[in-house]
C-alpha positions, 0 to 999 in steps of 0.5 A, spaced: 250 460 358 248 454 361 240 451 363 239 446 368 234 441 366 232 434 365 231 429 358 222 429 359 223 437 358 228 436 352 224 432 349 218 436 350 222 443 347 224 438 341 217 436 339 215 443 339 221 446 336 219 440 331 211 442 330 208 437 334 201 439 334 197 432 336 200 428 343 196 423 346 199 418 351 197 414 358 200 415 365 206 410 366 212 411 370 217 414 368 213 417 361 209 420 365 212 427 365 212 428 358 204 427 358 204 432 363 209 437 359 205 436 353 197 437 356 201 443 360 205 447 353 201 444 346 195 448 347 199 454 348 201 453 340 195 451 338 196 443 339 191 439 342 194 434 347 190 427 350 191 424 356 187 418 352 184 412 357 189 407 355 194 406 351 191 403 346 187 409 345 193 412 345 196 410 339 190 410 336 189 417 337 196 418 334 195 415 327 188 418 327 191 425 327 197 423 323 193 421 318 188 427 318 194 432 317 197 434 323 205 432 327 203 425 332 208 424 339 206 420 344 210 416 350 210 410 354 214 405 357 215 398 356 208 395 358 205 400 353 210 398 348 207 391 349 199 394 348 201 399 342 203 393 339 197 391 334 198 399 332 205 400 330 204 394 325 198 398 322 202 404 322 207 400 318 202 398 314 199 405 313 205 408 312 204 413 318 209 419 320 210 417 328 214 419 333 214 413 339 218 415 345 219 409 350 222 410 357 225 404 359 226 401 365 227 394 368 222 389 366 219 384 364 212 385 366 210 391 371 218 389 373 221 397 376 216 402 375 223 406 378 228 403 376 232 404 369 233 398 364 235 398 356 230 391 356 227 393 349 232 394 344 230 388 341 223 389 343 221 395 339 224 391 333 220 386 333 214 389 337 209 388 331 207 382 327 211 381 320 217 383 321 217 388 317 224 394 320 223 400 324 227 406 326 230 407 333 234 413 335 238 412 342 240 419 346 245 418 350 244 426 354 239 431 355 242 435 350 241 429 344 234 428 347 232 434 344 237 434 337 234 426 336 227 428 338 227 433 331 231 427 328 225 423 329 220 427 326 224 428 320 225 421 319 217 420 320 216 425 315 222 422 311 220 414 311 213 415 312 213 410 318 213 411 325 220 411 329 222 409 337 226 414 340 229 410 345 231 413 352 230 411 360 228 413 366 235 417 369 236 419 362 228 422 362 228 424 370 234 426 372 236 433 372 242 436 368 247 442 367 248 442 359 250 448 356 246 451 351 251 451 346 250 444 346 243 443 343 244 441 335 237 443 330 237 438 325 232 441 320 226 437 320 222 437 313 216 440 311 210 434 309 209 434 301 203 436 299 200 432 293 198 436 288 191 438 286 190 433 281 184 429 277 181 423 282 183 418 277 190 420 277 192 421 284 195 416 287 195 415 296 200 409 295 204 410 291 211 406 291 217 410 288 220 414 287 220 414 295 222 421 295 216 423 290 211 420 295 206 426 296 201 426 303 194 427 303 190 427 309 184 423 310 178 428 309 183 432 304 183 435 297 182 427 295 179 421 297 184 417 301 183 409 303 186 407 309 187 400 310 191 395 314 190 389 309 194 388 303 192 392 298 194 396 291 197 403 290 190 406 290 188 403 297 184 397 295 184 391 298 188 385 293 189 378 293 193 378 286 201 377 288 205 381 284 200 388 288 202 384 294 210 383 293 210 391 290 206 393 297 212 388 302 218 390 298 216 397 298 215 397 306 223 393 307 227 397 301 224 405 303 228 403 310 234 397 309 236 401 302 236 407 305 240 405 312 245 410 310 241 416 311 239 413 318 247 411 321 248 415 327 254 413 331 260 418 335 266 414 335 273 417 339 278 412 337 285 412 340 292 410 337 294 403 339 288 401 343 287 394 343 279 394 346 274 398 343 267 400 348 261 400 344 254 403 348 249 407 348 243 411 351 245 412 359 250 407 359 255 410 354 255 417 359 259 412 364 263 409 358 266 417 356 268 416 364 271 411 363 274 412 356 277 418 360 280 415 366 284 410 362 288 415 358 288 419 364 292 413 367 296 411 360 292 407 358 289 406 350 282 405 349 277 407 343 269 407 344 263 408 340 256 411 341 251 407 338 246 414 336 241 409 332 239 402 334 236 400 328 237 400 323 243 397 326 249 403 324 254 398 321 258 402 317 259 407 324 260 400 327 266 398 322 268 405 320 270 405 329 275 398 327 278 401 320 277 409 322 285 408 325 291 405 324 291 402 330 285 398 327 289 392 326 291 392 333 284 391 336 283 385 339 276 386 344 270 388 343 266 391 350 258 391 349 255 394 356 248 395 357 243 394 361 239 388 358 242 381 358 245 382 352 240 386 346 245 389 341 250 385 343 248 381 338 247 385 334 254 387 334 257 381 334 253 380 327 255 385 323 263 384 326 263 376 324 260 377 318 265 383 317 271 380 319 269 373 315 268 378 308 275 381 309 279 375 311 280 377 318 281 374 324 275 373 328 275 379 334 272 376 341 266 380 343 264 380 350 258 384 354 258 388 360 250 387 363 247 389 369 239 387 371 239 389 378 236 396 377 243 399 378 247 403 373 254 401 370 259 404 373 265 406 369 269 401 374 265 396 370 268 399 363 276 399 367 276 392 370 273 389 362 279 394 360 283 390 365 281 384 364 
């Protein structure tokens, strides 16, 4: 059985199937369609949506209603991100659960409102002051925009943070033939409740176990102090260091710690391929092309589809030169996307540092990049083969 369909409609049915009950987002190409879908569909089952009067307002409505008990999503794209900026920092602070979703296009600035891009790769990263990590997954089909949509929002619940689903603008808008047979539900999990117990012993911030972290909502069975500030496991303000080092620790180790639980990568490696693809997001639909006109012409090749940008899947990236035999024949590495560069960097990071820790020669990394509002091209992949 097969549906026609587009991602924004995924997305929207992965929210639903996830309990979104609260969406608040502003008219922005090429978001918009979600907002619509939303405004169209939550109050059939029971949600509230909000076409907010900006996108600050947005994201503020969000972790408001997050942290009164209910299951936040909103969307934008690139000049969103920028103004959501301040509040994806207090959401980091907060530990609030919240999903983002950013469909990119070319940019800087206004850039094109019409036009695909994977700009905001580093972006979403360090969108926010502090530096502390967040969670970005990367679709690369309409099928994943609904199976990584339910991935958000159990990541939010999981790790207490807000988490990026990046995509684009043919991603989002195009309309795809996908069998229903395709679409994976991953579970997503039910918040903990704290149990009821005396004022003097409930403890809103806690700090670990992290798995034993329970959540009350504001105008819950307890008191909750919510703050952006430092402040101690009970929610007040503090300036004694030790409460502030616990606090930052808490807030980088509940995600690099756990970065396992978050390594999503699809590897289709070959035997006795010398170059292996790496890509992600709409890129990567034009690598498998690619990947399969070069066997078809007898020609070896291995390819990587990035699933979560950060934390960076290293162990996706160093189990695509090791998981083969032919490991030991790989000699380029081929990044392609549609920024100058982003997770190139990335790559070359992880691989450098791997190679220097197992004694290896270095592996040459090269990118294939397009910033001219076009899509790469799977001839683009065959000519960086053939290079």
């Amino acid at each position: 059985m097969r549906e026609f369909i587009d991602g924004a409609t995924a997305v929207a049915r992965g929210a639903l199937d996830s309990g979104c009950d609260f969406f608040a987002g502003y008219p922005i190409s090429p978001a918009t369609p979600l907002l619509l879908h939303m405004i169209r569909e939550l109050p059939k089952t029971g949600g509230v949506a909000i076409q907010a009067e900006d996108e600050i307002a947005a994201i503020c409505m969000c972790i408001g209603a997050a942290m009164t008990g209910g299951r936040a999503l909103t969307a934008t794209s690139g000049p969103g991100i920028s103004l959501y900026s301040e509040n994806i920092g207090l959401a980091i602070m907060g530990e609030v659960p919240l999903v983002i979703v950013d469909v990119q296009r070319l940019g800087p600035a206004t850039g094109g409102a019409t036009t695909p891009g994977q700009g905001d790769v580093q972006f979403v990263r360090w969108s926010t002051s502090g530096g502390y990590p967040i969670i970005a997954l990367a679709p690369s089909s309409v099928a994943e925009c609904y199976s990584f949509t339910r991935r958000a929002f159990d990541l939010a619940e999981r790790f207490r943070c807000p988490v990026f689903l990046l995509t684009d603008k043919e991603m989002f808008l195009s309309m795809s033939t996908v069998e229903v047979a395709a679409y994976e539900s991953p579970p997503v999990r039910a918040r903990a409740a704290a149990a009821a117990t005396p004022e003097d012993a409930f403890i809103p911030h806690g700090l670990a176990p992290m798995d034993a972290l329970p959540f009350t909502p504001i105008g819950g069975s307890h008191i909750v102090r919510f703050t952006g500030s430092s402040h101690d496991e009970y929610g007040f303000l503090t300036k004694n260091p030790v409460a502030i080092g616990r606090l930052n620790e808490h807030l980088r180790c509940k995600i690099e710690d756990h970065a396992d639980e978050i390594d999503f990568a699809r590897s289709d490696l070959q035997e006795d391929a010398s170059t292996l693809f790496i890509s992600y997001g709409i890129t990567a639909r034009a690598m498998a092309e690619a990947v399969l006109q070069a066997r078809t012409a007898g020609r070896a090749v291995s390819s990587l589809t990035v699933q979560s940008l950060w934390p960076v899947p290293e162990a996706g990236l160093i189990g695509a030169l090791c998981g083969l035999t032919c490991a030991e024949g790989v000699e380029r590495v081929v990044v392609a996307e549609l920024n100058h560069g982003d997770f190139r960097r990335e790559v070359e990071r992880v691989i450098y540092r791997w190679a220097a820790e197992t004694r290896r020669r270095p592996l040459q990394i090269v990118g294939i990049h397009r910033v001219d509002g076009e899509l790469i091209t799977p001839s683009q992949f065959l000519e960086a083969l053939l290079a």
